[in-house]
Structure formats: C-alpha cells, structure tokens
TIKOLTOR-318887 format. One line per 3 residues: number of its first residue (from 1); their letters; for each residue x, y, z of C-alpha. Coordinates in Angstrom, 1 decimal. Layout:
N
NUM	a	X,Y,Z ~ ...;
This chain:
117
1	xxx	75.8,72.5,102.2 ~ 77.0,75.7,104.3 ~ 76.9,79.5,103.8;
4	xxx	78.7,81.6,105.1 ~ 77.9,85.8,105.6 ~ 80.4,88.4,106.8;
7	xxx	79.5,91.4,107.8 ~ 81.2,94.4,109.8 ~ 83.3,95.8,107.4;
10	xxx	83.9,99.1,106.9 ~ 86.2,102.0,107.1 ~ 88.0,103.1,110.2;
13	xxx	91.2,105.0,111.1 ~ 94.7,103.8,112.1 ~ 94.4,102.6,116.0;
16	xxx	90.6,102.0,115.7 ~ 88.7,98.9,115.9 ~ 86.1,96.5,113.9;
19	xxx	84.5,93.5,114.9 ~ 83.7,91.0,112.1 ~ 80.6,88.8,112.1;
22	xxx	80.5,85.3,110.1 ~ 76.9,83.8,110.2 ~ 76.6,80.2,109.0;
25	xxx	73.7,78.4,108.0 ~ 72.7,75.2,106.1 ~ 74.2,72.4,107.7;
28	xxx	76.8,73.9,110.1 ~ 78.4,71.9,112.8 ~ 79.7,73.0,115.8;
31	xxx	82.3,70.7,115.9 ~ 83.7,72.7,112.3 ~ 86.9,74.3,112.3;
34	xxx	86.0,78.0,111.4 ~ 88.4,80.3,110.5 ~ 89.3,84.0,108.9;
37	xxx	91.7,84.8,105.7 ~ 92.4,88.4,104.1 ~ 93.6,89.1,100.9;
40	xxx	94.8,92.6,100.4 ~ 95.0,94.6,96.6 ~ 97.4,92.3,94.6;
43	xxx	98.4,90.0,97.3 ~ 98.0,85.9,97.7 ~ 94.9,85.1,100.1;
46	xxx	96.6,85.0,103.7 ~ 95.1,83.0,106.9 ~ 94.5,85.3,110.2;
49	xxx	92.9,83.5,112.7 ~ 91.3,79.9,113.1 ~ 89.0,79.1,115.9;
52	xxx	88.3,75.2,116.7 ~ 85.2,73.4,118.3 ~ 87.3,73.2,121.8;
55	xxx	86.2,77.1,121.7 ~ 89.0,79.6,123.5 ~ 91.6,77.0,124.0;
58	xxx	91.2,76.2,120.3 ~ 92.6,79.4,118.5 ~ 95.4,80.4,116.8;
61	xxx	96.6,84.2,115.2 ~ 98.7,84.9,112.5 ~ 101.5,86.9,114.0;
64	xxx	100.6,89.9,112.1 ~ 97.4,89.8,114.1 ~ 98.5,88.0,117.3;
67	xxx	97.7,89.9,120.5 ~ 95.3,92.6,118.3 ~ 92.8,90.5,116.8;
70	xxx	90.6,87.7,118.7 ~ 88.6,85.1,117.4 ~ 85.6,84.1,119.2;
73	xxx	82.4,81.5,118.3 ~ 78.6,81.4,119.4 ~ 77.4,77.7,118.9;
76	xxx	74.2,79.0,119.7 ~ 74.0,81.4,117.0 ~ 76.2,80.0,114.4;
79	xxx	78.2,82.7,114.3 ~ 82.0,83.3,114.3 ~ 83.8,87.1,115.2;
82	xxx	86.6,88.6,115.1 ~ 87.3,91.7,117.1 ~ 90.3,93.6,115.7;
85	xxx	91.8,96.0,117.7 ~ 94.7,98.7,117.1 ~ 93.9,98.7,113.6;
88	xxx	97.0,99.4,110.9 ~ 96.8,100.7,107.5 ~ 98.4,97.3,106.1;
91	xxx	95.3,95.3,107.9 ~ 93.6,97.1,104.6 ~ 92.4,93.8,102.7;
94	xxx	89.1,91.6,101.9 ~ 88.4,89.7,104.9 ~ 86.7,85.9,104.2;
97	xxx	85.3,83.3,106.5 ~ 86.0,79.9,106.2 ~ 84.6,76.8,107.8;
100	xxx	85.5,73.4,107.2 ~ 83.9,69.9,108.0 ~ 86.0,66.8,107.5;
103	xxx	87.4,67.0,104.1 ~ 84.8,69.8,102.9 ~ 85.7,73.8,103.0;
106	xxx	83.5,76.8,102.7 ~ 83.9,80.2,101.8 ~ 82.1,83.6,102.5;
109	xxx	81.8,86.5,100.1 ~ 84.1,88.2,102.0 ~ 83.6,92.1,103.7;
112	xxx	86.1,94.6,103.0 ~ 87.8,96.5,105.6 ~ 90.0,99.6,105.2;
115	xxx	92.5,101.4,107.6 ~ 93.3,105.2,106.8 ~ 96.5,106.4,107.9;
C-alpha cells in the first residue's frame, strides 16, 4: 500500500509562484511513475505533469502548463514537486498526486491552490 500527502497549496496572486510537495510512504518505489492532476470547480479531473523513474528526461507537461510548471522527484526522500511558475487565475483548481506501480494507482487528498486576478 502507498500514501500519498500534498502539501504547498495556498493562495497567491496572478504571475506568482507555488511549489507543490507529494510525500509518499508505505511501499513506494522509485521505479513508480508519479504524476500531478487538477480538477478545477465543476470541471473533469485533468492530468498536468508526469514525472518517470528515468528522472529529468522522463517528464512530460500538459500544454496548459508546459514551460511554467516543472516536475521534479527526490528518490531519497520519497517526494515528488512541482514548481509552478507565472501563475494564472484559470490554474485555480484541486491539485492531486498520483503514483502508479505496475497495474496499481494511488491518489493523494489533493491541496488546493487558488490564483487571484
């Protein structure tokens, strides 16, 4: 079993930046596929980023996000990020973790990030 923890939500303005923290625990793999999903206020839960075990030449961004947001790992720590930059107000959503191991997928609680205008 894995959990998964986000953390670094919050509330910032249009053009600022977050960086989003998924701790995993329980039997986590570094070779898992770990990745991040949103789901905004009446809207279908939408991928963002996914970050492989072959590290930086293993991501890939929504285009949305592409060139704003970067997903990075820590084997050591068990911990997945994403750094969003430039911030928009349609970025506004529930931001989840995922990781997934062979046929097996986990989810976080998510942590909720708004962008004021």
């Amino acid at each position: 079993q894995v959990q998964l923890v986000e953390s670094g939500g919050g509330l910032v303005q249009a053009g600022g930046s977050l960086r989003l923290s998924c701790a995993a625990s329980g039997s986590i793999r570094s070779s898992s596929t770990m990745a991040w999903y949103r789901q905004a206020p009446g809207k279908q839960r939408e991928w963002v980023a996914t970050i492989t075990s072959a590290g930086v030449v293993g991501t890939n961004y929504a285009d949305s996000v592409k060139g704003r947001f970067t997903i990075s790992r820590d084997n050591a720590k068990n911990t997945v990020y994403l750094q969003m930059n430039s911030l928009k107000p349609e970025d506004t959503a529930v931001y989840y973790c995922r990781a997934q191991q062979g046929v097996r997928v986990y989810w976080g609680q998510g942590t909720q990030v708004t962008v004021s205008s």
